[in-house]
C-alpha positions as CSV (number, residue, x, y, z in Angstrom):
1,X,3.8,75.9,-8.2
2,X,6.7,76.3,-10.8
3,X,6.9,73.0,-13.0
4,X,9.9,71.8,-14.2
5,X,10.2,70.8,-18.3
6,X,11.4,67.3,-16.7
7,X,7.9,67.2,-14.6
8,X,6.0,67.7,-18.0
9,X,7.8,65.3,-20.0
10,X,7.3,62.5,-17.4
11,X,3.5,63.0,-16.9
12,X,2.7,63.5,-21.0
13,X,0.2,60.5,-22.7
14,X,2.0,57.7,-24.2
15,X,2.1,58.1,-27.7
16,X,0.9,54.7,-29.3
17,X,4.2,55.0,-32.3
18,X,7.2,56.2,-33.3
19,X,5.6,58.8,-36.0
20,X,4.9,61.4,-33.6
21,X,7.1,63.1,-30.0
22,X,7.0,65.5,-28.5
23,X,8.7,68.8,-28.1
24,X,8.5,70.7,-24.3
25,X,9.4,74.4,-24.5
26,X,9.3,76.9,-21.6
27,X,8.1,80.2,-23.0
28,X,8.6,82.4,-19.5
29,X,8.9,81.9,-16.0
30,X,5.3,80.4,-15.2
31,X,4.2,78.9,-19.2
32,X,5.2,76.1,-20.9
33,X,4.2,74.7,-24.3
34,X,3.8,71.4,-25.3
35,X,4.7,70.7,-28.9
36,X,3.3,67.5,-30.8
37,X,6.2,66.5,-33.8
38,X,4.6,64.7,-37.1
39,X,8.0,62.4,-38.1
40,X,6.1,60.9,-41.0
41,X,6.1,63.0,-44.4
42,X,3.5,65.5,-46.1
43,X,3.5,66.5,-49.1
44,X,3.0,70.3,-48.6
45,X,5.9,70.4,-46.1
46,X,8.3,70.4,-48.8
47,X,11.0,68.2,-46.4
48,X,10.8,70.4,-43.3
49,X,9.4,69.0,-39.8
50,X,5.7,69.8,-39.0
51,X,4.5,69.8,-35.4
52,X,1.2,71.3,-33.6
53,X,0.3,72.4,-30.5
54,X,-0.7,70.2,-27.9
55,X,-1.1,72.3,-24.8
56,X,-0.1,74.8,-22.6
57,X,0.7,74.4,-19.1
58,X,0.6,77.2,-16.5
59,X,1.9,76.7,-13.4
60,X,0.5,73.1,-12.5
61,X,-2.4,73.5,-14.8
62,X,-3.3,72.1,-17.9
63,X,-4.6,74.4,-20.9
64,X,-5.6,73.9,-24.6
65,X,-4.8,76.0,-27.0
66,X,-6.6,78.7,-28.4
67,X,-3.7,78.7,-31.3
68,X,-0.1,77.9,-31.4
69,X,0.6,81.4,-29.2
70,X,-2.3,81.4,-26.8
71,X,-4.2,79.4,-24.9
72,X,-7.5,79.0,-23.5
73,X,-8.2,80.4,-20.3
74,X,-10.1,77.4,-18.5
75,X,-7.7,75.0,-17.5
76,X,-8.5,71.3,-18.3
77,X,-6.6,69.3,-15.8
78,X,-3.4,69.7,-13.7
79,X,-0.3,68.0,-14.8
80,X,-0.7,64.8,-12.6
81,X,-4.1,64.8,-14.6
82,X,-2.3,64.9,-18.2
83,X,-1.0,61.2,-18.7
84,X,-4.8,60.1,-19.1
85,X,-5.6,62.5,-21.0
86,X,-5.9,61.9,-25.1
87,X,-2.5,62.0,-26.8
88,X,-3.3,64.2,-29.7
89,X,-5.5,67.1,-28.8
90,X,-6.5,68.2,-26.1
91,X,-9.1,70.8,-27.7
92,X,-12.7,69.8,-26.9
93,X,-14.7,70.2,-30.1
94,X,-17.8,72.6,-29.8
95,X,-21.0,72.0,-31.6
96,X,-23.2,69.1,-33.1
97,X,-21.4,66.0,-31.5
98,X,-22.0,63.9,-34.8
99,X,-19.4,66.1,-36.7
100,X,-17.0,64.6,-34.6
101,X,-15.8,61.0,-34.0
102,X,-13.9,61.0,-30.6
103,X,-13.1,57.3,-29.3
């Protein structure tokens, strides 16, 4: 099932404020990639506009990345899955569960 960058868009998390968007970008036929935009400052962006990668969405299904050019081959969810998913990441962290705080 081909997915339209409208489709994506309408079915992404909310985003709980305005200093974060994002960015939907079709990168062929069947893959799209799913941009999250940083609007506040950092200092070691020098000015310029810092975003990271939120997913990957092939066909109807819902991927984390592996980096900002692949993803991971397990999908997560399909897109009518995504709006309840978390709004940040959506890589699961792998090892000892206390390293990571995930509310």
């Amino acid at each position: 099932m081909k997915v339209s960058l409208k489709q994506v868009r309408d079915n992404l998390p909310a985003i709980p404020d305005d200093r974060y968007s994002y960015e939907v970008e079709r990168i062929s036929p069947m893959i799209i990639k799913v941009w999250l935009k940083h609007h506040h400052p950092y200092d070691y962006a020098c000015g310029k506009s810092v975003k990271t990668i939120y997913c990957f969405l092939k066909n109807d299904k819902v991927h984390a990345s592996k980096n900002k050019d692949k993803m991971q081959i397990k999908s997560l969810c399909t897109i009518d899955e995504l709006s309840h998913q978390q709004w940040h990441t959506l890589i699961k962290p792998s090892g000892p569960s206390n390293l990571w705080h995930l509310n």
